[in-house]
Residue, then its C-alpha position, 0 to 999 in steps of 0.5 A: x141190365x138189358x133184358x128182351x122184354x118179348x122172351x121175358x114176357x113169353x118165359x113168365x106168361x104161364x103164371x103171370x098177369x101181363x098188362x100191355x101196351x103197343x104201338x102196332x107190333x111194338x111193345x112199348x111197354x109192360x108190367x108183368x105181375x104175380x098175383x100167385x099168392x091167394x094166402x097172403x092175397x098180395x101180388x108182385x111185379x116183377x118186371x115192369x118197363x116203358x121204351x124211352x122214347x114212350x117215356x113221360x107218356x103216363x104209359x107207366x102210370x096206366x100200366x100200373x094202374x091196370x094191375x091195381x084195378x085187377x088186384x081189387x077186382x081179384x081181392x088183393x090186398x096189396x101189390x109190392x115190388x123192388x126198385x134199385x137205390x139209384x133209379x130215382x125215375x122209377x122211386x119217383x113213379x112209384x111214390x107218387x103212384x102210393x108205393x111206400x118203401x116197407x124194407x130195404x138191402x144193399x141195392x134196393x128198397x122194397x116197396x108196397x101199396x095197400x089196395x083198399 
């Protein structure tokens, strides 16, 4: 699914964490999470995404890195997401990077990282 990553990123700016990063006025990639939850003290990305042609950069990896860095500076327990069955890039990402899949349904798993 095609999504325009510049409206998307202006319809959840009020209550999201946004880490960016561009190239001039590119944006070249984003990870957009929620760090809503202060009762469970867990964050959700909802969106993350890196232009192809920015791809195998670690652009992916340092946007992750920041919302972790940002969830241990807040004291945040643990970041989750979901992730389709069949993008393996983007399993393979977030595996290598500490998520483990904690649930799963039809179309996708559920993955989490504990931050200590």
């Amino acid at each position: 699914d095609k999504v325009d990553v510049e409206e998307y990123t202006r319809k959840v700016y009020p209550r999201a964490t946004i880490f960016m990063v561009r190239e001039g006025a590119e944006i070249v990639g984003v990870n957009i999470v929620y760090f809503n939850d202060m009762e469970t003290k867990r964050g959700f990305v909802t969106y993350i995404h890196v232009n192809e042609k920015y791809r195998n950069m670690r652009i992916g990896w340092n946007l992750l890195q920041s919302a972790v860095d940002y969830a241990r500076t807040h004291q945040f327990e643990s970041i989750a997401l979901e992730v389709r069955k069949n993008n393996e890039p983007a399993k393979h990402l977030y595996s290598k990077f500490g998520f483990v899949i904690y649930d799963e349904n039809d179309i996708s798993y559920f993955m989490r990282k504990v931050i200590l």
